[in-house]
N, C-alpha and C positions, 0 to 999 in steps of 0.2 A: 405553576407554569403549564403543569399538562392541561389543566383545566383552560383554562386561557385557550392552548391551541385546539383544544376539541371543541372551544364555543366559537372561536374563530371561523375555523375548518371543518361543518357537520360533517357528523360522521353518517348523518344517512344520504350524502350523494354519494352515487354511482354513476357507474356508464357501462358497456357492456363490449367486449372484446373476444371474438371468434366464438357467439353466441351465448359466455358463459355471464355472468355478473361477477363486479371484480371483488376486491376485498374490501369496496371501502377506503377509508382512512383511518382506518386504525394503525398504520406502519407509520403514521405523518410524525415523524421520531427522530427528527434530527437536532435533538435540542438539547445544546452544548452544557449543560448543567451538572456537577458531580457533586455528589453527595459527602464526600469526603473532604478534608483540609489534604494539603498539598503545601511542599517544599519548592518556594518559586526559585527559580535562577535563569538569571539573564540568558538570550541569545546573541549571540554576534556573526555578524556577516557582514561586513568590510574584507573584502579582497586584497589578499596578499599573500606574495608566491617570492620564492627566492630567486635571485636574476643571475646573472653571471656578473655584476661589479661586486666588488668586492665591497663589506660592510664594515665602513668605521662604526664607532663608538657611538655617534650619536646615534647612527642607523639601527646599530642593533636595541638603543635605550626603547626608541621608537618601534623597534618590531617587537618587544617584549610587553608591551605595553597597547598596541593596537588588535583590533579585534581583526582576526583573519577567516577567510574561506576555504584555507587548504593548510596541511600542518606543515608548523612553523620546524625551519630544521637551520641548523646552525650549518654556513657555507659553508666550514672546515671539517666538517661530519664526510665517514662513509656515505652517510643517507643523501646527503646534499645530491647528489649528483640524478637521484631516483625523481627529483621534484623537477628536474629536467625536462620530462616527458610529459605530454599529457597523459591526466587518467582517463582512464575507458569503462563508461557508465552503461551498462543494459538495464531501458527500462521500458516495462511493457506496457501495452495503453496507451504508448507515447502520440498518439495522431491527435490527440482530442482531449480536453477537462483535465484533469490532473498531469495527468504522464506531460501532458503538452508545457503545459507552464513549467515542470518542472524542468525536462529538456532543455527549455529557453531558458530560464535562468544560471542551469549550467554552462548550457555553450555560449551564453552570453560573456561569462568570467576568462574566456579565450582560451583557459584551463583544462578544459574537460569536451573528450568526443564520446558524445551521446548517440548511442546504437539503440534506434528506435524501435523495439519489435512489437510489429501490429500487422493484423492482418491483410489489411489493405494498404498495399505499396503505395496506390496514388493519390490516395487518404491523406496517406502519412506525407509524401513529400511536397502536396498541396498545402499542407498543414504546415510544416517547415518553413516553407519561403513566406506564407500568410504570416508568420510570427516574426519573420526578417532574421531568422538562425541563419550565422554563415554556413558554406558548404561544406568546409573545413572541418568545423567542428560537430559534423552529423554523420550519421550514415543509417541505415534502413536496412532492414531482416524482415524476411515474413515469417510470423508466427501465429498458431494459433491454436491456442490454449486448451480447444474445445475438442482438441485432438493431438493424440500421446504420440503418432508418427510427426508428427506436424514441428511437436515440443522438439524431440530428439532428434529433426533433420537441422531445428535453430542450434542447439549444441552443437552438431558438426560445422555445419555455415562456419558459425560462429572461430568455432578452432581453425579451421580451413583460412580463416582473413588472415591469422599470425598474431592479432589483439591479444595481449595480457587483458585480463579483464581485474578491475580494483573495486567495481561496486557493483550490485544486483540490484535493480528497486523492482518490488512485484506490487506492482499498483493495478492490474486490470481488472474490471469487473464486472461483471453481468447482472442486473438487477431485474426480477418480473413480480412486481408486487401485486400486478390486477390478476395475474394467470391462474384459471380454475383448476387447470391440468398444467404436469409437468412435461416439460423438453428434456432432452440425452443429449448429451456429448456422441461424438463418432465412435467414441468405448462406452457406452449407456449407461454413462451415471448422469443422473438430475445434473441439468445445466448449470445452475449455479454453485453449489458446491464444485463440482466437477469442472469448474474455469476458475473458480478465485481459490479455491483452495488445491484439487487435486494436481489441475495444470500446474502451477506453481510449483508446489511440490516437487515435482519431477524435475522441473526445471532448475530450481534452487538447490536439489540433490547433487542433478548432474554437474553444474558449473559450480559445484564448492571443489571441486578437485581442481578447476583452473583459477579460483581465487589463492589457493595456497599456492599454489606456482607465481602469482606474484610479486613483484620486488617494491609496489607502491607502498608506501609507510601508515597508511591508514585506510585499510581494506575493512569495506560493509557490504553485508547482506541485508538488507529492509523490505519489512512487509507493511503494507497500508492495512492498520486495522479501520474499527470505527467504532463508535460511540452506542450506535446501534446495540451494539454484542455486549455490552459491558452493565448489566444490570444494576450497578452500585450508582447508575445515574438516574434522571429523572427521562430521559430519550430514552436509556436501557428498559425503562418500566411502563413505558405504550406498548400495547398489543398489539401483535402474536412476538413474545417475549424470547428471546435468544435460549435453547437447551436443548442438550446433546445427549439428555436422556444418559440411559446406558448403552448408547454409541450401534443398536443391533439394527437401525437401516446400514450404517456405513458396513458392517461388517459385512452383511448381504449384499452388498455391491450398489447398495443407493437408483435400486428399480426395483419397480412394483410385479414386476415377473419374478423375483428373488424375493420379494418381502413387502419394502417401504422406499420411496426416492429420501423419505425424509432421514437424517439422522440420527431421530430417535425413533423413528419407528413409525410415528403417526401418520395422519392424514395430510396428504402435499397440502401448504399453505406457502407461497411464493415467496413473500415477505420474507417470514421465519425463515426460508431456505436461504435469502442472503446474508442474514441474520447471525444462523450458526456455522454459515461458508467463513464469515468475519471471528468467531468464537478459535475456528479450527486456527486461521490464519495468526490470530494471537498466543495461540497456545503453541503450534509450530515453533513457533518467533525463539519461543524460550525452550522448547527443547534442544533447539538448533542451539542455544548460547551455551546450555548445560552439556551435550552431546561432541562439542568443538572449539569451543570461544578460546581454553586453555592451552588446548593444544597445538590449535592455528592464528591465535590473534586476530584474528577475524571479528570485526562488532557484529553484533546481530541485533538490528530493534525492528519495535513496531512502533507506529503512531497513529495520531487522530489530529490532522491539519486543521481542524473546524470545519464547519457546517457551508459547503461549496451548493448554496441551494439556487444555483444554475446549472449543477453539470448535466448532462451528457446523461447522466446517469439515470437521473429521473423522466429518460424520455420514455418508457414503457408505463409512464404513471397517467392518471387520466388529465384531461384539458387543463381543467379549475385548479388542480393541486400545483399542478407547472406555471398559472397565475399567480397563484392566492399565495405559494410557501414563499418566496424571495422578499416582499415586502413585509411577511409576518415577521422573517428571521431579523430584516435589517430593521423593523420600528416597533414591534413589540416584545420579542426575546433579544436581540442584541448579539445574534450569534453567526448572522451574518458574516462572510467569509471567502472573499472574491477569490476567481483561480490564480490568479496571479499572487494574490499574497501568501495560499495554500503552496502553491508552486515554490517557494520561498522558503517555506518551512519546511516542507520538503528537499529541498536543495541542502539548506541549511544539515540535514540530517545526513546526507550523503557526504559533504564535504567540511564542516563546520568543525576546528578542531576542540572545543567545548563538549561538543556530543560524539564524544565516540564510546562513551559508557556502553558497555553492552551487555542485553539481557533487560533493555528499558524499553517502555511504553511512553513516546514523545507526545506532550501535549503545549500549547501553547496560553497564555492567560489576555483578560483583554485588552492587555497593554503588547502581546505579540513578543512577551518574555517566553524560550520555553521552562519544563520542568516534566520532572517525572512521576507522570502520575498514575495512579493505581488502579487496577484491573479486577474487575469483580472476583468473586469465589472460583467460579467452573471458570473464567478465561484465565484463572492465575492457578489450576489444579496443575499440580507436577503429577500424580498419578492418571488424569485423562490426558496430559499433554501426552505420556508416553502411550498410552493405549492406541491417544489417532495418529500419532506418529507411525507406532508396528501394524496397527488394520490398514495404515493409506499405504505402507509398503507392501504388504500385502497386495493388494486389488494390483497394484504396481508391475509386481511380482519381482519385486526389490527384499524381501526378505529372506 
């Protein structure tokens, strides 16, 4: 299949952006294939919430039996009374490609008030009304990721409204696969690591102290990995290959005045830097579950929605790639993957009471069953999960 997309998509067009020559197409790597067998098990997302009538016999036969969106709890339960309320989902990115879908399909279930945090306030609530989200079920925080003042002024906001908060989704991302040189965050770490993984961080730190104050019945933290990062696939094994090395850019602070922006040290390569931002975010994923899952009931996953080769995200990519990759995925690899159904399965991961396993990497098969599937070597090391866990508190100055 890789050969397929690199006869497809030469790899010797270019084009050329703030004078430099980009990388190519060697990152053209979305290509949903793993290398492994896998353990399928169904998804379900049929909506159903507990009401104030009371549940006869046949009702309950039928609610034992039907696939729900939000966990199922017996009206005569303590609990019954917590599914009263809506939940309150923070999820970032939410203006645009993923975040967006997914939003909408939460606040679409009446269920759930989706706090969209994105940088651009008129973005977002342009975005909002364009997707037909009631106004009810929304509300808007400016955040922004690329700045650590920025992060911890959304944590206060955030406490400041009164919201309990029951889910996190850290979906934002930054992708520059043509840049010859790297960009800084407003604390001078390489932009992308420094937005998809460091921003997060911070963020997912701080508001794990108000997921435990909770009284929602199924509280998650979720990070969006990708496919990209995961080398046990055939997308994981197109060049510049996801590796974290022995971690001594991150420990120098991920700038070239200190070391390397890269995380292993090397020479900036754009791609590679969203690459191993997605490596960190996967390994994150599971120290967070090893670090707290027992103590706080809290799920913590990652996943891989499939290959959304429309988003948002590939618009730093050159002309032909944002042509040529949508039609490749949907009629010659088949991996193809609208926002809307991405959005879905992401939803599903936030609210779905099937998936609340935690400590799993969600993926979906092409029937749109999920299942839990498996994480190469280095995105599944417990010894580098703890390493970039103590360097990114560090940099933090959380340690």
């Amino acid at each position: 299949m890789a050969l397929q997309a690199s006869s497809f998509l030469p790899s010797a067009l270019s084009a050329h952006k703030e004078g430099k020559a980009n990388g190519g197409l060697k990152d053209s790597a979305f290509l949903g294939v793993n290398l492994s067998e896998h353990r399928i098990k169904s998804s379900f997302s049929s909506p159903l919430l507990t009401s104030g009538k009371r549940l006869n016999a046949s009702t309950i036969i039928r609610a034992q039996t039907a696939a729900t969106a939000s966990p199922a709890i017996n009206k005569a339960s303590p609990e019954a009374k917590r599914t009263l309320r809506k939940g309150n989902a923070v999820i970032t990115g939410a203006s645009s490609g993923l975040g967006l879908a997914t939003a909408k399909a939460l606040a679409e279930t009446g269920k759930w008030n989706v706090v969209m945090a994105c940088r651009d306030f008129l973005k977002a609530e342009k975005a909002a009304k364009s997707a037909g989200m009631a106004k009810e079920n929304y509300s808007i925080m400016h955040l922004d990721l690329a700045s650590l003042d920025s992060v911890r002024q959304f944590v206060r906001n955030f406490r400041q409204s009164g919201m309990p908060l029951d889910a996190l989704v850290c979906n934002a991302a930054v992708y520059f696969p043509t840049a010859g040189e790297p960009t800084y965050t407003a604390d001078g770490f390489e932009m992308s690591v420094g937005v998809n993984h460091i921003g997060h961080f911070l963020l997912a730190r701080e508001l794990l102290e108000d997921m435990k104050q909770s009284d929602y019945p199924s509280r998650r933290l979720i990070i969006v990995g990708s496919i990209t990062g995961n080398t046990n696939t055939l997308a994981g094994n197109i060049p510049p290959k996801a590796n974290l090395g022995d971690l001594r850019g991150l420990a120098g602070g991920l700038n070239e005045t200190t070391g390397s922006a890269m995380i292993d040290g090397g020479k900036f390569d754009g791609a590679k830097a969203y690459k191993d931002s997605k490596v960190c975010n996967m390994l994150t994923m599971q120290e967070f579950h090893r670090r707290y899952h027992e103590d706080t009931g809290i799920s913590f996953a990652s996943l891989y929605p499939g290959c959304i080769a429309t988003t948002g995200l590939f618009r730093e990519h050159i002309g032909l790639f944002r042509t040529l990759f949508p039609p490749f995925q949907k009629y010659i690899t088949k991996g193809f993957v609208s926002e809307e159904e991405a959005g879905n399965r992401l939803a599903q991961v936030v609210s779905d009471p099937s998936l609340t396993k935690s400590g799993v990497y969600w993926s979906w098969n092409k029937n749109s069953a999920s299942f839990e599937n498996q994480l190469s070597q280095e995105a599944s090391d417990v010894e580098k999960a703890r390493k970039v866990w103590e360097m990114t508190e560090k940099l933090l100055g959380l340690a």
